[in-house]
HTML snippet that shows the backbone in 3Dmol.js (N, CA, C, O; Angstrom):
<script src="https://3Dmol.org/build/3Dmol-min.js"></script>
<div id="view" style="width:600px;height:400px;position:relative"></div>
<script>
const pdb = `
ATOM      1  N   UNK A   1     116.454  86.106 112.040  1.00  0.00           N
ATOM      2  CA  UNK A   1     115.864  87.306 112.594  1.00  0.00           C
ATOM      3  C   UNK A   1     115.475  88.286 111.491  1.00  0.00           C
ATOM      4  O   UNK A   1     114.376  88.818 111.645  1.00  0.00           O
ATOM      5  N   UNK A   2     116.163  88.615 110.425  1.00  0.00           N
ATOM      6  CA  UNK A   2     115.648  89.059 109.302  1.00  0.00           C
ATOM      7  C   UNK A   2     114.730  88.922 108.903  1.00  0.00           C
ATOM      8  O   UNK A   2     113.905  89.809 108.684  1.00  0.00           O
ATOM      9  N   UNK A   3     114.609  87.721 108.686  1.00  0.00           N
ATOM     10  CA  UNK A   3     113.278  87.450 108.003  1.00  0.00           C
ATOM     11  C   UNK A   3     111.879  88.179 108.845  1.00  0.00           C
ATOM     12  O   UNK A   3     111.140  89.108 108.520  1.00  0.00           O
ATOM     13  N   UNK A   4     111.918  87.241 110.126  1.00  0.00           N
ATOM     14  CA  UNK A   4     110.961  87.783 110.996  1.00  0.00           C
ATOM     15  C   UNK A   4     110.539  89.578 111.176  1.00  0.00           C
ATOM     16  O   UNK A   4     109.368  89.959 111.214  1.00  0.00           O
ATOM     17  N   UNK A   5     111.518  90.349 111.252  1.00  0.00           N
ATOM     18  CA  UNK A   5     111.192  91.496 111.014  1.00  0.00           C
ATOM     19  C   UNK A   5     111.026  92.186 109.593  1.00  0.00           C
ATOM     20  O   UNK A   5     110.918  93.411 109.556  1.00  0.00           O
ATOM     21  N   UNK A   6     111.007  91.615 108.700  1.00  0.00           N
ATOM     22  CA  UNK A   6     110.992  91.417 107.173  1.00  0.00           C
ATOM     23  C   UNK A   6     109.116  91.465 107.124  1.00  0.00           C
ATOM     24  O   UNK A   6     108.425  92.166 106.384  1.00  0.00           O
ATOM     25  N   UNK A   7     108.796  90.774 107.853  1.00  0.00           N
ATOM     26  CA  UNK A   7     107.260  90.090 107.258  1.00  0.00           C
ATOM     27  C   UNK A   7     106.456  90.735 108.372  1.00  0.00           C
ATOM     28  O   UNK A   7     105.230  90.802 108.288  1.00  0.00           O
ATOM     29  N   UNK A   8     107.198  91.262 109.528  1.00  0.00           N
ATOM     30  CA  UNK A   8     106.660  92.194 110.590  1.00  0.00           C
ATOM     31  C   UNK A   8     106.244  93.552 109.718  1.00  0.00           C
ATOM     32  O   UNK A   8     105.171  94.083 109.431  1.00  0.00           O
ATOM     33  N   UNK A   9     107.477  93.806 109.479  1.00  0.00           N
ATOM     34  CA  UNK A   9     107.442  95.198 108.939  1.00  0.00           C
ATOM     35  C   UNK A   9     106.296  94.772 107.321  1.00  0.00           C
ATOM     36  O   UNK A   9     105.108  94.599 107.591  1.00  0.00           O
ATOM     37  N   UNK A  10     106.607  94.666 106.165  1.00  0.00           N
ATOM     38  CA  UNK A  10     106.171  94.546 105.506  1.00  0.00           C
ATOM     39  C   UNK A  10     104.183  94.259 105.735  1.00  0.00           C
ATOM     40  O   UNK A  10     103.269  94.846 105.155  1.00  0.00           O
ATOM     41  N   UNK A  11     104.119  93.296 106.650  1.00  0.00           N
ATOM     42  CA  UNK A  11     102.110  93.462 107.373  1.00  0.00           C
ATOM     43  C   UNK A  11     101.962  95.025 107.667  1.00  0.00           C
ATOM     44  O   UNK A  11     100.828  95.493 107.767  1.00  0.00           O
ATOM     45  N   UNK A  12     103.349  96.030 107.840  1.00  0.00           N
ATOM     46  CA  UNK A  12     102.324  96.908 108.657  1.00  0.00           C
ATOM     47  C   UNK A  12     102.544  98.004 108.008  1.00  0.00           C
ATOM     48  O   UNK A  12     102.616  98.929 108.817  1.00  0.00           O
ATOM     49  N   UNK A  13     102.739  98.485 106.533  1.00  0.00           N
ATOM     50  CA  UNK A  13     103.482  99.468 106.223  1.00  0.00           C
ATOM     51  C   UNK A  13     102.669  99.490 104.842  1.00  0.00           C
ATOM     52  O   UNK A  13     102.506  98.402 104.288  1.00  0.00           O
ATOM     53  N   UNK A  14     102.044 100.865 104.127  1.00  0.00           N
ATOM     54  CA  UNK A  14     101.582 100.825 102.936  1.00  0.00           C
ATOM     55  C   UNK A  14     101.902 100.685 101.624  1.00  0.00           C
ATOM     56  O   UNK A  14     101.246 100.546 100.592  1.00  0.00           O
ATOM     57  N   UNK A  15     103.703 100.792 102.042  1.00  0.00           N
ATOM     58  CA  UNK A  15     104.253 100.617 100.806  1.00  0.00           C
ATOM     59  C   UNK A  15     105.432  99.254 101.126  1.00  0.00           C
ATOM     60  O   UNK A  15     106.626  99.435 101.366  1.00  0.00           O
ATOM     61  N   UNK A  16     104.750  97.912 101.056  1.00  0.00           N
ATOM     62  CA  UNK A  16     106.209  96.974 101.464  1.00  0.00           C
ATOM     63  C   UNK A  16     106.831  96.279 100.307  1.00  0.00           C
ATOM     64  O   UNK A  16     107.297  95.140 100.334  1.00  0.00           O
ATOM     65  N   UNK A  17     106.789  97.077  99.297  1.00  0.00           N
ATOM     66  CA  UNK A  17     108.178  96.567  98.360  1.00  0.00           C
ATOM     67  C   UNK A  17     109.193  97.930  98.393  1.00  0.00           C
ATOM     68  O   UNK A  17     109.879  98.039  97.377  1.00  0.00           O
ATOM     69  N   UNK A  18     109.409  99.138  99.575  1.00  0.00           N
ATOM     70  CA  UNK A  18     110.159  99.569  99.843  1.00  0.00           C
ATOM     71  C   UNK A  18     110.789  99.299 101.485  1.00  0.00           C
ATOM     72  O   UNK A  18     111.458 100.134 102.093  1.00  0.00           O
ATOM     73  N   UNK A  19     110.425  98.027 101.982  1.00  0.00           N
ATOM     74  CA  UNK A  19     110.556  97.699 103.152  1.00  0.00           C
ATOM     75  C   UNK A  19     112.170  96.971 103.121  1.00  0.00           C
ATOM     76  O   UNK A  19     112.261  95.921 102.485  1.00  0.00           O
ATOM     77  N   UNK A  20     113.198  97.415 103.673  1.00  0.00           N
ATOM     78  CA  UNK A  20     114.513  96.966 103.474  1.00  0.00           C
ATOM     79  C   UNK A  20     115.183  96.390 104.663  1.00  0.00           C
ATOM     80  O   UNK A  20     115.649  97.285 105.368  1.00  0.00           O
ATOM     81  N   UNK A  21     115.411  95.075 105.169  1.00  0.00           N
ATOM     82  CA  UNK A  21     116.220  94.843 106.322  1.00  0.00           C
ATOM     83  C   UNK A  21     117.611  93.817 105.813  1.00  0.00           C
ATOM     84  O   UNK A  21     117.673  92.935 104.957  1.00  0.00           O
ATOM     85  N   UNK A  22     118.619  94.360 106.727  1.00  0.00           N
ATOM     86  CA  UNK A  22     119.672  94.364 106.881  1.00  0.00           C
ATOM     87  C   UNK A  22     120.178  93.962 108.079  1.00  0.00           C
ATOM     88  O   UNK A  22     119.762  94.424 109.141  1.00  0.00           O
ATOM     89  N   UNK A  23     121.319  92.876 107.980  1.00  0.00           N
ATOM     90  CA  UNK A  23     121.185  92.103 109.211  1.00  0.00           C
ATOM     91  C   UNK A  23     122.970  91.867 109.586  1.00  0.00           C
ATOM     92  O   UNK A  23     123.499  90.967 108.933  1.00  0.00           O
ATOM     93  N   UNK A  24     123.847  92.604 110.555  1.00  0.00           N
ATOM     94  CA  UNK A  24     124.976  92.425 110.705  1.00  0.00           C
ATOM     95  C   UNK A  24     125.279  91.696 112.092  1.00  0.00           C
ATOM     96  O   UNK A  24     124.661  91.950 113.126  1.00  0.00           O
ATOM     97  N   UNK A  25     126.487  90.594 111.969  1.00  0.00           N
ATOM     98  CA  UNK A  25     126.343  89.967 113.056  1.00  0.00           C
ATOM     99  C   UNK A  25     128.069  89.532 113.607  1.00  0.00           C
ATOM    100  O   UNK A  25     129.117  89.332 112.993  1.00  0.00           O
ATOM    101  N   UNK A  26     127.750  89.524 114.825  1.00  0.00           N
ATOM    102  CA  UNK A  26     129.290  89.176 115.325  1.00  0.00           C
ATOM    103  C   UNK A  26     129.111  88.039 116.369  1.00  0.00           C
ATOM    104  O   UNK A  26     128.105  87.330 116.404  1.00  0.00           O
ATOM    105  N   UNK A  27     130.075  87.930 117.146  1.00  0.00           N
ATOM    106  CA  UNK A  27     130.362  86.854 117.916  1.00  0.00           C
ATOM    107  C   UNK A  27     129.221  86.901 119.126  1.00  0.00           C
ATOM    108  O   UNK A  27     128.567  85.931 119.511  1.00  0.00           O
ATOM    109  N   UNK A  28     129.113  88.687 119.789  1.00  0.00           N
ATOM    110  CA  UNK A  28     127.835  88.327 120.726  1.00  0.00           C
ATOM    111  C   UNK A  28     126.733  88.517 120.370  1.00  0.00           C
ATOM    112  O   UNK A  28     125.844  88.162 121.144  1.00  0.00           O
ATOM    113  N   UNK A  29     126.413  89.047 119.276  1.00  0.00           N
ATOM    114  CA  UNK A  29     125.048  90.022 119.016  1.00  0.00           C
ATOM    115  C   UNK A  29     124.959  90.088 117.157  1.00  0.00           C
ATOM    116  O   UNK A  29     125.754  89.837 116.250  1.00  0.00           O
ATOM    117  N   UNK A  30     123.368  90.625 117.248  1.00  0.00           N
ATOM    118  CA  UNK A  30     123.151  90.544 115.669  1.00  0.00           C
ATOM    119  C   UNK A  30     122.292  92.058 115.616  1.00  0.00           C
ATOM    120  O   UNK A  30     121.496  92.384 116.496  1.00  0.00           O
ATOM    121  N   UNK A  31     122.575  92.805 114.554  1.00  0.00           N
ATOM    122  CA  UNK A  31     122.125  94.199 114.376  1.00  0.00           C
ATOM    123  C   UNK A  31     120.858  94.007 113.241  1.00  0.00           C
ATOM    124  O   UNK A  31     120.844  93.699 112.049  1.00  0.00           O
ATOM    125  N   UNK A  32     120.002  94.285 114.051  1.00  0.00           N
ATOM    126  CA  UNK A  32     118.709  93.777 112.316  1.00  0.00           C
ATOM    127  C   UNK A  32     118.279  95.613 112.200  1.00  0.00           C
ATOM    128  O   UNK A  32     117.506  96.240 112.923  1.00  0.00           O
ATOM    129  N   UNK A  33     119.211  96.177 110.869  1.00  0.00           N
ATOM    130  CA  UNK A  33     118.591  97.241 110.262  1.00  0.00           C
ATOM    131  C   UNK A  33     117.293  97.375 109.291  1.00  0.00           C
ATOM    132  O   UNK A  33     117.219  96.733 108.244  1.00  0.00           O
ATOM    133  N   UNK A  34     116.418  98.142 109.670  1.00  0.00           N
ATOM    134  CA  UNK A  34     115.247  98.378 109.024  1.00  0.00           C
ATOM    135  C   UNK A  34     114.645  99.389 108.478  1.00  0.00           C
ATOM    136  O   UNK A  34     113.912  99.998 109.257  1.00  0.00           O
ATOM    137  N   UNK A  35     114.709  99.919 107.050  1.00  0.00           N
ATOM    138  CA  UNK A  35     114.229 100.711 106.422  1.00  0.00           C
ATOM    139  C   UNK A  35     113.254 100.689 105.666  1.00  0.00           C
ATOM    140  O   UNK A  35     113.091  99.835 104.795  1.00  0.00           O
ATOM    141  N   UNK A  36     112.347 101.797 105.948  1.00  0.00           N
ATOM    142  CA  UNK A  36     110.586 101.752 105.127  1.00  0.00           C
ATOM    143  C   UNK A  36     110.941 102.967 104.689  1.00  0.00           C
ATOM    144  O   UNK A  36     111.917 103.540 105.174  1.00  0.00           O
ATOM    145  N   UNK A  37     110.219 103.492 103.748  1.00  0.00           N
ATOM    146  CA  UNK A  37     109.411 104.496 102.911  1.00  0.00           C
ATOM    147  C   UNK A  37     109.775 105.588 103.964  1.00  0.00           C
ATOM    148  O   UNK A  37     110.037 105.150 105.084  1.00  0.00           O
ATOM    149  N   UNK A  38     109.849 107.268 103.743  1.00  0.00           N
ATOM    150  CA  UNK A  38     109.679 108.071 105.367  1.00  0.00           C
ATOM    151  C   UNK A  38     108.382 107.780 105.178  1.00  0.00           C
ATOM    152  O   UNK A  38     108.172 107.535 106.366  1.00  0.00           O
ATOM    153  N   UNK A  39     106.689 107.493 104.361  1.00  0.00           N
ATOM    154  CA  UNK A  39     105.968 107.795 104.738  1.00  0.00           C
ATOM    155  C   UNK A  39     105.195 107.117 105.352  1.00  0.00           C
ATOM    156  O   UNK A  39     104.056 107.379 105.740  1.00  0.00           O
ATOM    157  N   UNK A  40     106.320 105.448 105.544  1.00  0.00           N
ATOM    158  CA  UNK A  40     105.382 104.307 106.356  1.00  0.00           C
ATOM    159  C   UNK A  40     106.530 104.010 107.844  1.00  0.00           C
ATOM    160  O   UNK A  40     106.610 102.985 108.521  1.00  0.00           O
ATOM    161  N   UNK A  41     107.552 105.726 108.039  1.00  0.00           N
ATOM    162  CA  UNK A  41     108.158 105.802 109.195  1.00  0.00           C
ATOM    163  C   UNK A  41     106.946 106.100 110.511  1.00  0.00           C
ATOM    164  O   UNK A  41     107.581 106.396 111.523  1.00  0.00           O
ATOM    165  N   UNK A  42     106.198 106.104 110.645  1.00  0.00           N
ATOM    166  CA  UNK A  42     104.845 106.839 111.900  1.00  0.00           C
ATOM    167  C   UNK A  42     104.097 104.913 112.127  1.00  0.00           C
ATOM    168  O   UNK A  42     103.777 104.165 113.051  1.00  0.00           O
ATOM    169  N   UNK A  43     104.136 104.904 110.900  1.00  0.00           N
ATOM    170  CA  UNK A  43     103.385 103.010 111.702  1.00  0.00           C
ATOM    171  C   UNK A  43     104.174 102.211 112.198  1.00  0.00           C
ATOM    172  O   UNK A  43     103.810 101.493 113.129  1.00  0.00           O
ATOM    173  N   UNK A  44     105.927 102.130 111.489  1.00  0.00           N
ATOM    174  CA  UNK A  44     106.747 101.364 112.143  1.00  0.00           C
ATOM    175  C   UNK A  44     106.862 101.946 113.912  1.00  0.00           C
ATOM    176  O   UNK A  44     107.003 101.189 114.873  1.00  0.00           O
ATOM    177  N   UNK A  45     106.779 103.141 113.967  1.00  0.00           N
ATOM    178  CA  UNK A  45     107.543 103.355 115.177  1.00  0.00           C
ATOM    179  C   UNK A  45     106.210 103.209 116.183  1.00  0.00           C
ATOM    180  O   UNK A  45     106.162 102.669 117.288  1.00  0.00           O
ATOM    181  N   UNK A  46     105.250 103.805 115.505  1.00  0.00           N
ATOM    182  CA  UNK A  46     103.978 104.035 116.545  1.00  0.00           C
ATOM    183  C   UNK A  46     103.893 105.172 117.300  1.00  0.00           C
ATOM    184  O   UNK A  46     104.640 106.105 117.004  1.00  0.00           O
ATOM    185  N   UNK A  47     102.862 105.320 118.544  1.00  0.00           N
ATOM    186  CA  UNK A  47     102.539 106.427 118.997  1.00  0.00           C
ATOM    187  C   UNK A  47     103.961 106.004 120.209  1.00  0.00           C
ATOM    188  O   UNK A  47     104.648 104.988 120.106  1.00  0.00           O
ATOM    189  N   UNK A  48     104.048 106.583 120.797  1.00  0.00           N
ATOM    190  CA  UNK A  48     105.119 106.635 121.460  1.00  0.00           C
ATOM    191  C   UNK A  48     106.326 105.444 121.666  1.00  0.00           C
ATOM    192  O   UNK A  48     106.909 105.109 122.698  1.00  0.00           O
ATOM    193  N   UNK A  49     106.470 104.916 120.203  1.00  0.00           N
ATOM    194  CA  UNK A  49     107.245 103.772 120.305  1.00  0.00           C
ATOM    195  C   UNK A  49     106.488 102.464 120.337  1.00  0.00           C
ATOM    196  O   UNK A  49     107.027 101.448 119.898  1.00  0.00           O
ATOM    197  N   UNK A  50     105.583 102.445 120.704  1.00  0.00           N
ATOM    198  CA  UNK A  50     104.698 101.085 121.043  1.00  0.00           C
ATOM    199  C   UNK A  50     104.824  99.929 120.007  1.00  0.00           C
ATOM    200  O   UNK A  50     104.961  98.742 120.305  1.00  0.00           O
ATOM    201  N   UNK A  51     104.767 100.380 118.901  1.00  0.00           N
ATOM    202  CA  UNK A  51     105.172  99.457 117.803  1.00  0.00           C
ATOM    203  C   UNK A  51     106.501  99.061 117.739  1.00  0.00           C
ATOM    204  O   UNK A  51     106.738  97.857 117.648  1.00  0.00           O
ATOM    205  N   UNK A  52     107.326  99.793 117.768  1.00  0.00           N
ATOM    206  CA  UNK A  52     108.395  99.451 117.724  1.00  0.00           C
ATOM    207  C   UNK A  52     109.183  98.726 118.688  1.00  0.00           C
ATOM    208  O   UNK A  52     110.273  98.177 118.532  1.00  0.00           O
ATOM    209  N   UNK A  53     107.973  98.870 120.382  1.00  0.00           N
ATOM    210  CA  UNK A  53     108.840  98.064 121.223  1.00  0.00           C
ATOM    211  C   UNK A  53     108.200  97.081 121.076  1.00  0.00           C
ATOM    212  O   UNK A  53     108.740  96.095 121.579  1.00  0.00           O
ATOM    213  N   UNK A  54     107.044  96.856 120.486  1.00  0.00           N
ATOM    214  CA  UNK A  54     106.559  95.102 120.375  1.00  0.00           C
ATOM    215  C   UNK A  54     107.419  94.778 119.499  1.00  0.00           C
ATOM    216  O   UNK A  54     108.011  93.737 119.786  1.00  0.00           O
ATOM    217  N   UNK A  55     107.872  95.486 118.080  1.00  0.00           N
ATOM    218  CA  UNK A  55     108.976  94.759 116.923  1.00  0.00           C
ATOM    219  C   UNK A  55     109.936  93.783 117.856  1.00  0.00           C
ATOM    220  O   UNK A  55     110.050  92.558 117.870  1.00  0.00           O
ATOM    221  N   UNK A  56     110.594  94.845 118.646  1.00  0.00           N
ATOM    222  CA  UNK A  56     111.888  94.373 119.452  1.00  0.00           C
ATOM    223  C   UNK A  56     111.749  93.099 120.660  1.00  0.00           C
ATOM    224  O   UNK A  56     112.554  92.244 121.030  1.00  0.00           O
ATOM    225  N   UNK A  57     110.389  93.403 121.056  1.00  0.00           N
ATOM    226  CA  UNK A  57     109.896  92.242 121.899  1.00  0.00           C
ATOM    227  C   UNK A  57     110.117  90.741 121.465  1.00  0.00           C
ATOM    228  O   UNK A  57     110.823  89.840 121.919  1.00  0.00           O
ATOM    229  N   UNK A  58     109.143  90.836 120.297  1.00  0.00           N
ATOM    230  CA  UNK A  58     108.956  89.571 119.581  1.00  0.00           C
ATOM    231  C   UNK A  58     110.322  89.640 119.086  1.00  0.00           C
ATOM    232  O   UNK A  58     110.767  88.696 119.739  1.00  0.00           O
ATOM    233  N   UNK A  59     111.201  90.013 118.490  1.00  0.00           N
ATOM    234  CA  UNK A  59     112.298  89.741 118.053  1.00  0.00           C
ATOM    235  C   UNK A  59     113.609  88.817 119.338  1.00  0.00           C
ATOM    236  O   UNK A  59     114.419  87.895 119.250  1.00  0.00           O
ATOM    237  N   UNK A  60     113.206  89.624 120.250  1.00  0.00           N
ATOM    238  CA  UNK A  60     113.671  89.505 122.002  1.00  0.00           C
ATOM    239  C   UNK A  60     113.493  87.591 121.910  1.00  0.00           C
ATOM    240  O   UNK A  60     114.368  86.732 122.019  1.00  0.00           O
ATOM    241  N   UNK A  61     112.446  87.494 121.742  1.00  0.00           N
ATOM    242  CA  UNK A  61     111.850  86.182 122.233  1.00  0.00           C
ATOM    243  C   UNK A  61     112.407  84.691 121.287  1.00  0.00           C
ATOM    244  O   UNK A  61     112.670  83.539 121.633  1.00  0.00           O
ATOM    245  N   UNK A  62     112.415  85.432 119.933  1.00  0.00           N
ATOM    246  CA  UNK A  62     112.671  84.617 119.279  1.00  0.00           C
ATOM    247  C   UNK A  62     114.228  84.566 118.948  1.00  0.00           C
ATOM    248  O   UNK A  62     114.741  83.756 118.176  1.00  0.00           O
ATOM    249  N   UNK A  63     114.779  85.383 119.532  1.00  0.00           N
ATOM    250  CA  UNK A  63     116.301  84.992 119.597  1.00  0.00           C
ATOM    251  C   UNK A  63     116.841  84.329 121.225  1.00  0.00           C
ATOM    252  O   UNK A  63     117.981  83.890 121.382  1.00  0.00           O
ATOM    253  N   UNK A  64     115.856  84.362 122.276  1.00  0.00           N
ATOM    254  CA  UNK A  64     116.615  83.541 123.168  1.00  0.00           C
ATOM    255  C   UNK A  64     116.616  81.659 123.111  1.00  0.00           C
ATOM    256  O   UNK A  64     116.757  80.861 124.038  1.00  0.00           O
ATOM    257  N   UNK A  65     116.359  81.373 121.364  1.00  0.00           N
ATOM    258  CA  UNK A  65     116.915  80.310 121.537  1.00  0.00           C
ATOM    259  C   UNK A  65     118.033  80.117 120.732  1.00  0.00           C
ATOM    260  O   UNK A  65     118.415  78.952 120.621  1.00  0.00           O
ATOM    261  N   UNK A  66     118.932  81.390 119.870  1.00  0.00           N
ATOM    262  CA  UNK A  66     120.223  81.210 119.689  1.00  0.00           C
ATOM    263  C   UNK A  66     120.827  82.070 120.605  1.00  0.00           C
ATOM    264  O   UNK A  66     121.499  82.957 120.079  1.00  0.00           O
ATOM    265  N   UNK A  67     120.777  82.065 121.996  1.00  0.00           N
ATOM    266  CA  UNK A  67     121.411  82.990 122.524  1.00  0.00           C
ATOM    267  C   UNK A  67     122.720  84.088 122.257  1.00  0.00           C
ATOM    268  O   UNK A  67     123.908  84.131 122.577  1.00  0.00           O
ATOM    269  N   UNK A  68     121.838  84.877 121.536  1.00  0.00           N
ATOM    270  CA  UNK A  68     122.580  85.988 121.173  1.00  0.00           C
ATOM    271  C   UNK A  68     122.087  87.017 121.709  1.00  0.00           C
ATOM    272  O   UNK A  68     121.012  86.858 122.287  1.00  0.00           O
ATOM    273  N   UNK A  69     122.636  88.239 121.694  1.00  0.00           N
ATOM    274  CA  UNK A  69     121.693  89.895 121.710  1.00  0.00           C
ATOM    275  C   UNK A  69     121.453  90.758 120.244  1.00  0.00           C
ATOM    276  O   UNK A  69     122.272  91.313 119.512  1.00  0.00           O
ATOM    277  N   UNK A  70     120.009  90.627 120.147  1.00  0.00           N
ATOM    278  CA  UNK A  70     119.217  91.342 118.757  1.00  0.00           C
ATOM    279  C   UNK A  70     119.135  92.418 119.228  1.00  0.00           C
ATOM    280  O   UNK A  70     118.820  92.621 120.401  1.00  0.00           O
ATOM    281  N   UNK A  71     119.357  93.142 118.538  1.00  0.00           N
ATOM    282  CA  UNK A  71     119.437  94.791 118.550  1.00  0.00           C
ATOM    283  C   UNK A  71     118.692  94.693 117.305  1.00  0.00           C
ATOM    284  O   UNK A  71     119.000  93.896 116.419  1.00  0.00           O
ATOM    285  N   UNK A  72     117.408  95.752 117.216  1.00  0.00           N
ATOM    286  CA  UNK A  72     116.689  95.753 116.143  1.00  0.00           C
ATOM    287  C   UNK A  72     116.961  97.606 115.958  1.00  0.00           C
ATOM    288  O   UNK A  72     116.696  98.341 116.909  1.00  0.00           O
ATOM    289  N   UNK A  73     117.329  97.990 115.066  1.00  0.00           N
ATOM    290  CA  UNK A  73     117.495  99.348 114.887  1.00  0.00           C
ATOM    291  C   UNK A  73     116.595  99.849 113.541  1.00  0.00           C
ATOM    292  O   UNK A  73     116.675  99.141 112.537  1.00  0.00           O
ATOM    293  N   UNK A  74     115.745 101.049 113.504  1.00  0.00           N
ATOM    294  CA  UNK A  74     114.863 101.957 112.514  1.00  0.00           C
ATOM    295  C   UNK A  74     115.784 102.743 112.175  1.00  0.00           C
ATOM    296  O   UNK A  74     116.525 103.386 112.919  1.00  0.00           O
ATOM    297  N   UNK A  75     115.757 102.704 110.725  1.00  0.00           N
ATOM    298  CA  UNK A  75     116.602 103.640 110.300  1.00  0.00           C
ATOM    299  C   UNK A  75     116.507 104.371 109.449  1.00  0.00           C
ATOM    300  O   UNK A  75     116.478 103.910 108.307  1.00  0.00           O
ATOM    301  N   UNK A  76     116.421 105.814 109.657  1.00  0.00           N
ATOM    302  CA  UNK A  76     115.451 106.727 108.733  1.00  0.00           C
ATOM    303  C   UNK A  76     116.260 107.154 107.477  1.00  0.00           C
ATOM    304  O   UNK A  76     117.400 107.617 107.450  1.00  0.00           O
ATOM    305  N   UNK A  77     115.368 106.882 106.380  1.00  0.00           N
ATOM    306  CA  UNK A  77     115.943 107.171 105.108  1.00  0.00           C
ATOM    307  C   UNK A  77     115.983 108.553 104.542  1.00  0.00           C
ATOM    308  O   UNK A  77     114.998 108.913 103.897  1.00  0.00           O
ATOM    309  N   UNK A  78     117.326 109.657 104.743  1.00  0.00           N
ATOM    310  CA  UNK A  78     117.325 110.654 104.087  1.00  0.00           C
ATOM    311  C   UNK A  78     117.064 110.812 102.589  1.00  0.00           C
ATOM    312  O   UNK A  78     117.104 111.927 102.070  1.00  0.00           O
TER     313      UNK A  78
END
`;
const viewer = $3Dmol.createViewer("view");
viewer.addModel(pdb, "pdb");
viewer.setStyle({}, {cartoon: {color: "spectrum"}});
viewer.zoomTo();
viewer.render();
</script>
């Protein structure tokens, strides 16, 4: 799942050698953290999320064949 949001994010962001994901996982579920640039934070998320709920979509899809729960989380860099 990393990866996949790795090469998601990185297509859509102007700066993707500051594109950072992070991936924690337990017995039911896997946490894919994702950090960009703040100034390529407005394309990851989109106009009212839209981007970000297709991220989670496609991520959705491609984990119901290790049945787990992906939680894809944006995480803004102070």
């Amino acid at each position: 799942m990393k990866e996949l949001v790795e090469v998601i994010a990185k297509s859509l962001v102007d700066n993707p050698e500051e594109v950072v994901v992070s991936e924690k996982e337990d017995a039911k579920s896997i946490v894919v953290e994702l950090r960009v640039a703040p100034s390529d934070m407005g394309k990851v998320i989109g106009k009212q999320g839209r981007i970000a709920k297709a991220i989670r979509a496609v991520v959705k899809a491609a984990a119901s064949k290790i049945d787990k729960k992906v939680i894809v989380d944006i995480v803004d860099v102070d």
